[in-house]
Backbone bond lengths (Angstrom), bond angles and torsions (degrees), N, CA, C in turn:
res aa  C-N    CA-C-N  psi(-1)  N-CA   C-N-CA  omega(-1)  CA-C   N-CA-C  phi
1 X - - - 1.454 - - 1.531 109.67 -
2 X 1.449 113.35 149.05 1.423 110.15 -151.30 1.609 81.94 -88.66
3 X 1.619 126.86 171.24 1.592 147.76 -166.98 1.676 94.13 -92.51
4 X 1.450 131.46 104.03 1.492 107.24 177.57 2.031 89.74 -91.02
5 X 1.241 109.31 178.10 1.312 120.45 -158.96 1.789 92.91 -141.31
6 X 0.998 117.39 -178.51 1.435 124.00 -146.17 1.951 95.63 -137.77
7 X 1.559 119.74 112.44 1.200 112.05 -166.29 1.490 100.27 -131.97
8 X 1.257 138.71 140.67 1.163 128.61 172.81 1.604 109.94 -115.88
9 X 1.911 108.02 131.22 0.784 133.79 158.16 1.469 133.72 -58.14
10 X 1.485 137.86 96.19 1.694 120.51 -158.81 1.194 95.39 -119.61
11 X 1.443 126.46 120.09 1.840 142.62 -177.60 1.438 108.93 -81.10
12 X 1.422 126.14 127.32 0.719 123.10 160.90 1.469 134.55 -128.54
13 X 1.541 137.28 141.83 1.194 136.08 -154.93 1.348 118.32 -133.81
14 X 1.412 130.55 136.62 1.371 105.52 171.15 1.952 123.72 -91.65
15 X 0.853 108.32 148.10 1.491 130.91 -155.24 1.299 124.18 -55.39
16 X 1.259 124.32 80.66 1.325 110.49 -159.47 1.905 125.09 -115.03
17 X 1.180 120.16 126.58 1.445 121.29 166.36 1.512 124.37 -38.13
18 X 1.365 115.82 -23.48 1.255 119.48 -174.86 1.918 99.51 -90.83
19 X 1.712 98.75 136.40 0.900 106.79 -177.73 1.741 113.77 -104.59
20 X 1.080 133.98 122.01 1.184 138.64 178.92 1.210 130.95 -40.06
21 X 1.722 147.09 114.14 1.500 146.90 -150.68 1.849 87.11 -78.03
22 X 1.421 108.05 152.58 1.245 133.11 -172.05 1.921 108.77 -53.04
23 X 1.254 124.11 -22.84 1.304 148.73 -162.70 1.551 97.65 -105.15
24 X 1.500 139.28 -67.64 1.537 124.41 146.18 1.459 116.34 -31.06
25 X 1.434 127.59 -51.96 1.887 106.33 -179.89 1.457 99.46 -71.61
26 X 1.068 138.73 -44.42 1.220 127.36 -175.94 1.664 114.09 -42.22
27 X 0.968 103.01 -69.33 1.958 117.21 165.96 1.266 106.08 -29.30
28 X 1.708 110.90 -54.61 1.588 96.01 -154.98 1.788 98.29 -93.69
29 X 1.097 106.40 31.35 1.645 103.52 -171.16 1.508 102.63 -109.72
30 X 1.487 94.93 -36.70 1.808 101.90 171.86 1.212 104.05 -85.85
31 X 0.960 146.44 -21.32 1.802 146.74 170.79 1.694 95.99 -45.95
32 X 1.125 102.65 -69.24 1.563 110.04 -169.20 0.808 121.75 -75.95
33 X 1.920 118.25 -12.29 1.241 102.49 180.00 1.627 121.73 -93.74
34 X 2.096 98.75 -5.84 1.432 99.43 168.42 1.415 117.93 -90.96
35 X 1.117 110.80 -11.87 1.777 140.41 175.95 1.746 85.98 -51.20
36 X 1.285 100.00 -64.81 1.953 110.95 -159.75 1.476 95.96 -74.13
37 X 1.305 129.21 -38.11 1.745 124.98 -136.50 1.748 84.34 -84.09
38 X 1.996 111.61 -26.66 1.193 94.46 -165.21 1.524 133.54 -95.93
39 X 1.647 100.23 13.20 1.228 119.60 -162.78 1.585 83.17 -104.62
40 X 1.207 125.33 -59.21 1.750 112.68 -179.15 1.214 107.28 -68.20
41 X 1.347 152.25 -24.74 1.363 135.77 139.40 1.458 125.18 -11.59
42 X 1.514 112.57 -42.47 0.985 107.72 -147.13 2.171 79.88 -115.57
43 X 1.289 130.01 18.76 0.959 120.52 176.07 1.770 115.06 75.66
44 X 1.547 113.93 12.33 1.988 105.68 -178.18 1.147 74.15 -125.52
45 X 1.304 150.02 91.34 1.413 124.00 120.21 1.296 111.86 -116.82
46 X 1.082 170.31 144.68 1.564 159.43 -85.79 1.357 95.83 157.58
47 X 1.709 156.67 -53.84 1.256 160.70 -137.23 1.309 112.52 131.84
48 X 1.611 107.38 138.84 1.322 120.79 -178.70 1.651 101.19 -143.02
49 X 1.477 95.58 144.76 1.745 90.98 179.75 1.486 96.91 -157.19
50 X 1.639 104.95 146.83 1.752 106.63 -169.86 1.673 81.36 -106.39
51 X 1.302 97.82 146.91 1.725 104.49 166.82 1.291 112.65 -111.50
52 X 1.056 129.15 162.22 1.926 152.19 -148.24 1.366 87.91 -99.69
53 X 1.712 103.31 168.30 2.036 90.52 177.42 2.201 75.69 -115.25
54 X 1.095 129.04 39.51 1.852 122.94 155.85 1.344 91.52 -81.42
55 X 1.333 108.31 119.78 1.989 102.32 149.60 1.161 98.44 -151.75
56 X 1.759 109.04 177.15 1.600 122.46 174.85 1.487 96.32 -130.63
57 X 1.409 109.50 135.23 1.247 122.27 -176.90 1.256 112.97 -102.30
58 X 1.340 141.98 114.26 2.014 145.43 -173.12 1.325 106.32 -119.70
59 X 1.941 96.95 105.54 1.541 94.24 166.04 1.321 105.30 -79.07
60 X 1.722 97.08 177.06 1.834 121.02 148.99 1.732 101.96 -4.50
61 X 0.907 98.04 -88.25 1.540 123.22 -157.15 1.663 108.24 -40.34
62 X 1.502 98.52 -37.49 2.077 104.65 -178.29 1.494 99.90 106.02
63 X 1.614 102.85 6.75 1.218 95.27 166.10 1.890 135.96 -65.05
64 X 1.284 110.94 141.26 2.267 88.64 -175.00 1.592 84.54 -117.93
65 X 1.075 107.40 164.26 1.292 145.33 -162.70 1.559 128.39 -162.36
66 X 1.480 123.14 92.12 1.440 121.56 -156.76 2.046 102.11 -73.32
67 X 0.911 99.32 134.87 1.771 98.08 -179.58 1.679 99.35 152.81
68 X 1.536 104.71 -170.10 1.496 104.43 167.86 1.849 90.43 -140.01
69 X 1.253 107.18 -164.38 1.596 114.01 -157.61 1.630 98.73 -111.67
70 X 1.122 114.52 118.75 1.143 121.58 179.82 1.351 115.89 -114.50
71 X 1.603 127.67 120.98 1.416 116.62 -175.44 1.590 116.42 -148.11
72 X 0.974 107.34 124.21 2.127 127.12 176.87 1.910 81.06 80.60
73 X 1.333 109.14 36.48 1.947 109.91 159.04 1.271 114.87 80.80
74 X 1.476 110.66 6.07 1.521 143.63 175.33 1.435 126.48 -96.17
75 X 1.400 135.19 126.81 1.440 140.97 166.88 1.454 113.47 -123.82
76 X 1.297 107.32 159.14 1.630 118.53 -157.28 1.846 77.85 -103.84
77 X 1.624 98.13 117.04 1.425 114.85 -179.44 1.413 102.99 -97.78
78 X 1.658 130.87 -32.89 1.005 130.49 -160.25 1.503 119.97 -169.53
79 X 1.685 124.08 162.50 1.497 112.31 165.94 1.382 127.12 -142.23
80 X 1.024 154.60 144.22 1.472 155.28 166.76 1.404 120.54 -108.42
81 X 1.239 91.29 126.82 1.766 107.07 173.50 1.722 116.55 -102.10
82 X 1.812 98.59 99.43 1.430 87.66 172.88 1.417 127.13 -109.29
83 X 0.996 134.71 -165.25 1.528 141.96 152.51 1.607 131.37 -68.27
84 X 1.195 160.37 51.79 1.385 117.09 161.32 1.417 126.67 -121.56
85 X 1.076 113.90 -109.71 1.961 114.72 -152.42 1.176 90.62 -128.32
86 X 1.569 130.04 -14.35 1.809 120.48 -171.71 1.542 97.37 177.19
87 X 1.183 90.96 153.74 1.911 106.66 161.01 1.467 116.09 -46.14
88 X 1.244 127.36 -59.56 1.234 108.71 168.72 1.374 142.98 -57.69
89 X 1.486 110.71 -9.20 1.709 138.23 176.05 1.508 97.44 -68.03
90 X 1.322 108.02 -59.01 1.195 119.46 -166.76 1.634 105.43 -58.95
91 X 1.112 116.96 -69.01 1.597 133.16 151.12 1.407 110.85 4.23
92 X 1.723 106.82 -72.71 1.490 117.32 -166.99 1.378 100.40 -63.75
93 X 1.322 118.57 -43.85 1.881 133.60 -178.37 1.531 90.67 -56.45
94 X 1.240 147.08 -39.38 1.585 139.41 -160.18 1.625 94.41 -96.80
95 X 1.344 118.77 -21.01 1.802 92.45 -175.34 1.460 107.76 -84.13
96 X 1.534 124.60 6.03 1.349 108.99 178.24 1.955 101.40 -105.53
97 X 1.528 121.34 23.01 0.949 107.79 -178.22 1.457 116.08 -83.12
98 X 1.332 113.24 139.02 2.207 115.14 -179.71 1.489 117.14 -60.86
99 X 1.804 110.76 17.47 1.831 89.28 -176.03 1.274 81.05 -106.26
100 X 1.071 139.30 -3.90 1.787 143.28 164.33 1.174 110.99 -44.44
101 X 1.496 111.45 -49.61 1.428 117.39 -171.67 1.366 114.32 -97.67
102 X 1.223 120.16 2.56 1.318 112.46 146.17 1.676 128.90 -128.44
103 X 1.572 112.02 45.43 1.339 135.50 151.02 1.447 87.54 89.38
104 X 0.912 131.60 39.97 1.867 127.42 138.84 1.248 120.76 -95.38
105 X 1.434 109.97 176.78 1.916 99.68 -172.19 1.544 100.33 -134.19
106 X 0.888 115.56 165.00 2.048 124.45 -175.26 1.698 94.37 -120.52
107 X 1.539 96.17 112.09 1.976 106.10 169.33 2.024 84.43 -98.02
108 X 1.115 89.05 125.15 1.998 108.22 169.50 1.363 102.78 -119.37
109 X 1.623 112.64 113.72 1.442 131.88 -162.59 1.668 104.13 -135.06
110 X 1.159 106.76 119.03 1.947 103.32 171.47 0.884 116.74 -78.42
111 X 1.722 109.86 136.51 1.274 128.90 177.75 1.452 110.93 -57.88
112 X 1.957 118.88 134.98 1.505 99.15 156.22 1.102 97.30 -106.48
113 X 1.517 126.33 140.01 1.496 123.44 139.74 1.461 126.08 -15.60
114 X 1.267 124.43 123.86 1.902 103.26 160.53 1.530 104.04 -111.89
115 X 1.807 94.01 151.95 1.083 106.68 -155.93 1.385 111.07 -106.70
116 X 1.755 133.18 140.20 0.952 121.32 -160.87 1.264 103.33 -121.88
């Protein structure tokens, strides 16, 4: 049996004031939830978590700063940890994700272990 490896998926969206009519969350709730249901179906889903746009940002310095990090009009909304056999597995598993289809993008990055 081939070694699957552990890759995380990180969603990203740009930031918006407009809040979505009750009939859009509905949509995007089943998007993700066959998006998600079909990756643990299939035994790779590892953890998924949506993040809040509250954060505190700490440079170098010890400086705080209330906000989160926004960059090229983009924020890291969320991440998934899946399973497979290679970067491009993982890849093919990220082009069916729903923030695609509504103008977010999926960075798919391999996990390293750290070693103690």
């Amino acid at each position: 049996m081939e070694q699957l490896k552990d890759y995380m998926l990180l969603f990203r969206m740009q930031p918006s004031d407009q809040q979505p009519t009750q009939a859009q969350l509905s949509e995007m709730q089943q998007q993700w939830g066959t998006f998600i249901g079909g990756i643990a179906s299939q035994a790779k889903l590892v953890s998924t978590n949506r993040l809040g746009f509250e954060g505190i940002l700490i440079n170098p310095s010890m400086e705080i700063e209330n906000g989160i990090s926004v960059s090229n009009n983009q924020t890291l909304t969320g991440n998934m940890v899946v399973k497979a056999s290679s970067l491009n597995e993982a890849s093919e598993i990220a082009k069916e994700c729903p923030v695609l289809s509504m103008g977010g993008s999926v960075e798919v990055r391999n996990i390293v272990p750290m070693q103690s």
